[in-house]
C-alpha positions as CSV (number, residue, x, y, z in Angstrom):
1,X,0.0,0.0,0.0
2,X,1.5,3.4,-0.7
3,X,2.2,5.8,2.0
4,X,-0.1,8.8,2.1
5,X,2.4,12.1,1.4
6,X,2.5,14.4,4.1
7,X,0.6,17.1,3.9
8,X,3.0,20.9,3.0
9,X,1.3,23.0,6.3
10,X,3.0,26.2,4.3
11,X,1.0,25.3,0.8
12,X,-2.0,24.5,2.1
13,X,-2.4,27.8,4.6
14,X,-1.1,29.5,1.6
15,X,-4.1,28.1,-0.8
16,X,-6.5,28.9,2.5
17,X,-5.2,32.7,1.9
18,X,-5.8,32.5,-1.8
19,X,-9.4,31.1,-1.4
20,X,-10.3,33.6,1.6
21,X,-13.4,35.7,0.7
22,X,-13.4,38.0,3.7
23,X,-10.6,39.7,6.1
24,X,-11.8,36.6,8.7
25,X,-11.1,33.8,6.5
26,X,-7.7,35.5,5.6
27,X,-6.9,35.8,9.2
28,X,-7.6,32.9,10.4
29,X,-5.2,31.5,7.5
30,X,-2.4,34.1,8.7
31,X,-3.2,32.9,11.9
32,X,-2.3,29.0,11.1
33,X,0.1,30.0,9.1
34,X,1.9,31.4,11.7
35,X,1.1,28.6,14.1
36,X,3.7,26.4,11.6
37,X,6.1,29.0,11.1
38,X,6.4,29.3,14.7
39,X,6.4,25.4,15.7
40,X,9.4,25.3,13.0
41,X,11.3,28.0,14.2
42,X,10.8,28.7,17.6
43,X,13.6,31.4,17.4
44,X,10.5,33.6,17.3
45,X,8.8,33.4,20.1
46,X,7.5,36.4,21.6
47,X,8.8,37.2,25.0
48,X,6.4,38.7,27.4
49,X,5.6,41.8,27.6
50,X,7.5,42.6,24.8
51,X,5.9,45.2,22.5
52,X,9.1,46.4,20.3
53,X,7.2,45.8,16.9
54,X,4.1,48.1,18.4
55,X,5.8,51.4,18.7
56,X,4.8,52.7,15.0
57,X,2.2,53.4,13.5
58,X,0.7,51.2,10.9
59,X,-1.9,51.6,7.6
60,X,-5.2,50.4,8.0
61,X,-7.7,50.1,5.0
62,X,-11.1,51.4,5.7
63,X,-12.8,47.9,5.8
64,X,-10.3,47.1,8.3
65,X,-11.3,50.0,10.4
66,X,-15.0,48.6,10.0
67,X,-13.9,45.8,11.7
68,X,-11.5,47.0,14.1
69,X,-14.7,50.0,15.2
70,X,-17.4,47.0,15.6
71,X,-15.3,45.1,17.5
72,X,-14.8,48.0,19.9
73,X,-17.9,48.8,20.2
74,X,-18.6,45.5,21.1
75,X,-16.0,44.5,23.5
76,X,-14.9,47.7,25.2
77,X,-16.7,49.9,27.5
78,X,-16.7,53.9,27.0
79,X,-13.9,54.6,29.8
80,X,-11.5,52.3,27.3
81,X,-12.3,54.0,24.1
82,X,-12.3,57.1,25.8
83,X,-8.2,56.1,26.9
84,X,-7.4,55.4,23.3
85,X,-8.8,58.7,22.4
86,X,-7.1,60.1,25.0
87,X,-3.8,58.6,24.0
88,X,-3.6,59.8,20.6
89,X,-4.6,63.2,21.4
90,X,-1.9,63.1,24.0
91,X,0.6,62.0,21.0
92,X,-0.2,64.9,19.3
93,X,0.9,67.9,21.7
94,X,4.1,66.2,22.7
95,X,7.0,67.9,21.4
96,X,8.9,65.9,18.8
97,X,6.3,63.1,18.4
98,X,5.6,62.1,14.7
99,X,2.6,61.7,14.7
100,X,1.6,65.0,14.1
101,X,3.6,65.6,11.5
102,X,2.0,62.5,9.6
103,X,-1.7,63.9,10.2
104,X,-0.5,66.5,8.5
105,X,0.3,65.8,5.4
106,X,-2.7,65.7,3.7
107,X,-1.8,68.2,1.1
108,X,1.9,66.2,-0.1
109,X,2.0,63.4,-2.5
110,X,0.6,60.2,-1.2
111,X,3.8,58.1,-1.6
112,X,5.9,60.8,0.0
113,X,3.5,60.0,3.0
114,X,4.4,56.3,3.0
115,X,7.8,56.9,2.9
116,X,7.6,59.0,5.8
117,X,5.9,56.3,8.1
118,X,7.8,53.4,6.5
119,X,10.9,55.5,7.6
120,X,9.4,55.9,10.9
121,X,9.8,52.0,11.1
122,X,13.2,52.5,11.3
123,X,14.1,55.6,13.1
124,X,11.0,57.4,14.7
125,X,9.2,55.3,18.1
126,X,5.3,56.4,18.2
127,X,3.3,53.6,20.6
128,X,0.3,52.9,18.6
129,X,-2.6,53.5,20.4
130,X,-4.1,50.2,20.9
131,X,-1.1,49.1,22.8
132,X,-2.3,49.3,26.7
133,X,-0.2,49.9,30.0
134,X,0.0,46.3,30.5
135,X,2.3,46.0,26.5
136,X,-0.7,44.3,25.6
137,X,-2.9,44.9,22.3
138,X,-6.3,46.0,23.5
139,X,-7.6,45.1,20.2
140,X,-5.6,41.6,19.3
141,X,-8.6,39.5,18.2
142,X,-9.2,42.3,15.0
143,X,-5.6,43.8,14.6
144,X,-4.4,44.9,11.8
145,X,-3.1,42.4,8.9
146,X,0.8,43.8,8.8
147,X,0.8,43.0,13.1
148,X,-0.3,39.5,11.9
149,X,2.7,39.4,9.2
150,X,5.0,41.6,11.5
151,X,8.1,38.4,12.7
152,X,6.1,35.9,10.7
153,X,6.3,37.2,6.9
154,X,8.7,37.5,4.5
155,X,8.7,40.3,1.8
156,X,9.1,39.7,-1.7
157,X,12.3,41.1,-2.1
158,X,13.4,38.4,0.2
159,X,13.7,39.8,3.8
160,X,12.4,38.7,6.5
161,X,10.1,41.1,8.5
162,X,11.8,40.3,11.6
163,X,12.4,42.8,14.5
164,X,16.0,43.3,15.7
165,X,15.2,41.0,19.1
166,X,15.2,38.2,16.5
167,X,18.1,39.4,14.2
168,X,19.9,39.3,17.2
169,X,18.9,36.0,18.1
170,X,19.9,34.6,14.6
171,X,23.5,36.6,15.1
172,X,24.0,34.9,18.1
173,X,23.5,31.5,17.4
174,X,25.3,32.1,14.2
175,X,22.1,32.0,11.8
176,X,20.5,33.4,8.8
177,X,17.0,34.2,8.7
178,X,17.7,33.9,5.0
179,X,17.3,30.0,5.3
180,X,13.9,29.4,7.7
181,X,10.4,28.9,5.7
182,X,8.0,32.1,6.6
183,X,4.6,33.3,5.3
184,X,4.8,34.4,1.7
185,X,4.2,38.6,1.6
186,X,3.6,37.5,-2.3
187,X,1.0,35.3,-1.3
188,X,-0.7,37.4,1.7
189,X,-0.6,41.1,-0.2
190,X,-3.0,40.3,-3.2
191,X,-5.4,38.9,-1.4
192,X,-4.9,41.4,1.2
193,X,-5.8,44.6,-1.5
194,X,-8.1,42.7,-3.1
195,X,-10.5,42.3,0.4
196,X,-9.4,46.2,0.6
197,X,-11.5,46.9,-2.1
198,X,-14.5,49.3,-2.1
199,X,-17.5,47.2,-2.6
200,X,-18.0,49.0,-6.3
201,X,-14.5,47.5,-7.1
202,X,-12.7,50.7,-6.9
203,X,-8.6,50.3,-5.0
204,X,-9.2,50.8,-1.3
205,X,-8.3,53.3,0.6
206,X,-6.3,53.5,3.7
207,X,-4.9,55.8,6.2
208,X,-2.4,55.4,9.8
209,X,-4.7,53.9,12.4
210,X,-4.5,56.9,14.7
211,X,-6.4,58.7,11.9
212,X,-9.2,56.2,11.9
213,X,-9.4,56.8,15.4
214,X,-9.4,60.8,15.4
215,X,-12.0,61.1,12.7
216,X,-14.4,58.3,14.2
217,X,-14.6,59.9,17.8
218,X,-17.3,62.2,18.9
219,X,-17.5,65.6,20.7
220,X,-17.7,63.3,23.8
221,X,-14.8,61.6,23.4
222,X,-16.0,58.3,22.3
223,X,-16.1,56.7,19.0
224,X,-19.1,57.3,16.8
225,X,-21.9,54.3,16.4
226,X,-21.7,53.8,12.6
227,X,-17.6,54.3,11.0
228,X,-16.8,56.8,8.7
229,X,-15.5,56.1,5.2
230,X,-12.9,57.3,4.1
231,X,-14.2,58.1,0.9
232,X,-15.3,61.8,2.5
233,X,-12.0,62.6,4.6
234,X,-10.6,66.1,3.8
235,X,-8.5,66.7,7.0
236,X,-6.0,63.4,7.2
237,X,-4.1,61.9,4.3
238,X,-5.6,59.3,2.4
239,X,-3.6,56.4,0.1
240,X,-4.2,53.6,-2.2
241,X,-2.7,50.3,-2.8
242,X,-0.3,51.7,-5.2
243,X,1.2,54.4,-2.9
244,X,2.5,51.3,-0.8
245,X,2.6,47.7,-2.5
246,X,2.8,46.2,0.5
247,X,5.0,42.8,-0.2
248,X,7.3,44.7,-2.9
């Protein structure tokens, strides 16, 4: 009798993300995905408390945000929404902090906006807003798709998007992250822009996750019932998927 062929965990996660048909189904495939990547390289385990990869700020498309605003209104009381809130508007009068420089640049060329933030990655710290007191993510069950990818993904140029904890784990035990099997970025980003899409087909359109936050909150300080698209912002920049091709 022939021997039934193991079954390639990385190709069939990657066929689940191919076939997902809502930002649920592709998560849940990220989320397996990155159960395998990290039983096969547990290099990258997480260490508590550690929130190194949360200190920037990340793009969100608006159907994200939909999810991301039911699921808060859902799961956290006012007095927590009202601390997010708080947080970001606290961002925004300290001296030197980023983020107000980024809201800002509505009027310059979308790609000169992702460059900025992508360069933030690197050099400028800003705690996202959804990161708590504790270091943990007060919205984890709904964050964002490139926190899922974030130490488990590899771009198509061929990094790996690893933080430096882990590049100094590989340098220490005299490895290359060149040579371990991670999520594809190739596979993940088409399918990611193409759930991005505005339901007439159009690109979709996304923005820094503060900005979701700011122009969703009411007078009150709380977040509005219904979210806003971002098809009518005029005060916070907006981009498409080809100011950032994610996976490039």
């Amino acid at each position: 009798m022939e021997a039934t062929k193991p079954i390639n965990l990385h190709d069939f996660y990657s066929r689940m993300v191919a076939s997902a048909r809502s930002f649920t189904e592709l998560y849940d495939a990220m989320e397996g995905w990155a159960e395998v990547v990290l039983e096969e390289n547990p290099i990258l385990e997480c260490q508590n408390g550690c929130a190194r990869c949360c200190m920037h700020q990340v793009l969100v498309s608006d159907a994200e945000w939909d999810l991301i605003h039911a699921w808060m209104r859902d799961n956290l009381d006012k007095t927590k929404r009202r601390q997010i809130i708080g947080r970001i508007e606290t961002q925004l009068e300290e001296p030197g902090n980023p983020l107000s420089r980024w809201l800002g640049m509505r009027n310059k060329h979308p790609r000169a906006f992702v460059r900025s933030v992508n360069q933030g990655f690197r050099s400028e710290l800003t705690r996202c807003a959804m990161l708590g007191l504790d270091n943990r993510c007060e919205i984890y069950p709904v964050r964002p798709f490139v926190c899922r990818a974030y130490g488990r993904a590899r771009m198509g140029g061929g990094n790996a998007m690893i933080c430096e904890v882990f590049a100094g784990r590989f340098r220490q035990e005299g490895r290359n992250s060149d040579d371990i099997h991670l999520e594809e970025m190739t596979v993940l980003s088409p399918k990611y822009f193409e759930l991005g899409q505005s339901k007439d087909g159009s690109a979709g359109l996304y923005t820094v996750m503060a900005a979701h936050v700011l122009r969703n909150r009411t007078s009150s300080g709380d977040l509005v019932k219904q979210p806003q698209s971002l098809l009518a912002e005029t005060t916070f920049p907006v981009v498409t998927q080809d100011d950032f091709p994610i996976g490039n």
